[in-house]
MIGU-203660 format. One record per residue: residue in one letter; x, y, z of N, C-alpha, C in turn. Coordinates in steps of 0.1 Angstrom, whole numbers, plus 2048, in hexadecimal, padded with zeros to 3 digits. Example, Ala and Ser with C-alpha at 12.3 -4.5 7.8 and 13.67 -1.06 7.14 Angstrom:
a8847C784E87B7D384E8847DF84E
s8807EA8478897F584788180084F
END
This chain:
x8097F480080080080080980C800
x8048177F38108247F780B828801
x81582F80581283E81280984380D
x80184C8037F684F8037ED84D804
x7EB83C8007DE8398007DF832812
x7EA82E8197E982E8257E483D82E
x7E48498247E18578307D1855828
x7CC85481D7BE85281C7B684881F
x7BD8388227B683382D7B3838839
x7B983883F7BD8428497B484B84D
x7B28568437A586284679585F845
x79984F83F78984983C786843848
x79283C85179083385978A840862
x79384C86479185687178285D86F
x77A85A86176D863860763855867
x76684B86175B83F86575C83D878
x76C84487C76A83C88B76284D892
x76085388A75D86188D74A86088C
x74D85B88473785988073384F888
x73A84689173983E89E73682C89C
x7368268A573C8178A373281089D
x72681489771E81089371A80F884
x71981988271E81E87772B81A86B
x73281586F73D80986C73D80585D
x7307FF86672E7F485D7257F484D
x72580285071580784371C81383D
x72881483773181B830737810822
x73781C81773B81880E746824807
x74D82080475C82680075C8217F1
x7638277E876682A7D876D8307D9
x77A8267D07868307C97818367BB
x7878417B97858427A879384B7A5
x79484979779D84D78C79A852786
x79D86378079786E77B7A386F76B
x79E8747627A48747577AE87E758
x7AA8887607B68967607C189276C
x7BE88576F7C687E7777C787E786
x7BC88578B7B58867967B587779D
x7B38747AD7B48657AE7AC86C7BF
x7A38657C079A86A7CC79285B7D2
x78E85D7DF7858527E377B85A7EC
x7728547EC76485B7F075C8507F5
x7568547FF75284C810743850810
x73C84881172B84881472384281E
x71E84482771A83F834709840830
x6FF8368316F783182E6EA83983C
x6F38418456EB84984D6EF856849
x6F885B83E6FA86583E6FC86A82B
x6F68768296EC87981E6FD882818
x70C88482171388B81C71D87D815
x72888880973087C80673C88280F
x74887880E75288081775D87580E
x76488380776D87E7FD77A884804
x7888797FC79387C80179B8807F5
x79C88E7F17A28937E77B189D7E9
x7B789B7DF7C58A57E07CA8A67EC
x7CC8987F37CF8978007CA89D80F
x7BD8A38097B48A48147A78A2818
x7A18A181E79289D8217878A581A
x77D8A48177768AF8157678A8816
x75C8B181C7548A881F7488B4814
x7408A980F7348AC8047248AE808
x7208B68077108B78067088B37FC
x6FF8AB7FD6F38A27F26F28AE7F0
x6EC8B27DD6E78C17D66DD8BA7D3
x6D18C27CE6C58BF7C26CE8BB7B3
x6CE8B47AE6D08AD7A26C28A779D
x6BB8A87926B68A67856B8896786
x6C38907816C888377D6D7881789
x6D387378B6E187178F6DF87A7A0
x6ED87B7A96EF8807AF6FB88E7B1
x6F98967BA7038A07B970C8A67C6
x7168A27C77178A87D47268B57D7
x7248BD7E072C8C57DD72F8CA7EA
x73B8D77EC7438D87F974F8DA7F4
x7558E87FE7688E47FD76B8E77EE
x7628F07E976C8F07D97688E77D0
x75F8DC7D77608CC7D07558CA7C7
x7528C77BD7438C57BB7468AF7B6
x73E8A97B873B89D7B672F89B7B1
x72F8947A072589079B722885797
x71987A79D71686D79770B86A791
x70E86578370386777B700857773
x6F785476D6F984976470384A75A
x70185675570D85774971F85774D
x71E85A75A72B85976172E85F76C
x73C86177473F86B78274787377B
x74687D77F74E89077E753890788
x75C89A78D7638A37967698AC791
x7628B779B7688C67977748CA7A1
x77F8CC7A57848CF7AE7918DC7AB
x7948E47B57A38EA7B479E8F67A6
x7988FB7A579490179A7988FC78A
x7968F078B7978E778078C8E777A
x7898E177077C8DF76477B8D076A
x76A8CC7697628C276B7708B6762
x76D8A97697778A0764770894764
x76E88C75A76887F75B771871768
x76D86C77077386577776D857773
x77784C77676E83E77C776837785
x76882C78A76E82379877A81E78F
x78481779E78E81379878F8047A7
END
């Protein structure tokens, strides 16, 4: 495991022992790979309606938007888009970037 992905284990393990010992177990985590070469993982808790992504070496936690299709979430500069036609991320004053799981 690199060092990095050991400090973003890490920040995922420190939000899940933070949302409490129950809660544990009703989290789902996704890595993805962004074409502008972006590389992020994003954390979902099944009692909790935010996402809480680990980007450019730091945390950033998301608010569910109104989205039309698909979902949208945003916070921190971040915007996150999951759609049937695919995931985006906006981040760092960068332009929207197509991502996928990896």
């Amino acid at each position: 495991m690199k060092r990095r992905d050991k400090s973003i284990f890490g920040a995922m393990v420190f939000v899940a022992a933070a949302a409490g010992p129950s809660s544990a177990t009703a989290q789902t985590f996704q890595n993805y790979r962004c074409a502008d070469g972006t590389q992020f993982i994003v954390g979902f808790f099944d009692y909790d309606k935010r996402a809480y992504l680990q980007i450019d070496g730091g945390p950033v936690t998301l608010a569910r938007r109104p989205q039309l299709s698909g979902v949208r979430y945003s916070g921190g500069g971040v915007t996150l888009s999951i759609t049937k036609a695919g995931t985006t991320v906006r981040h760092a004053r960068r332009p929207a970037t197509a991502c996928e799981r990896t």
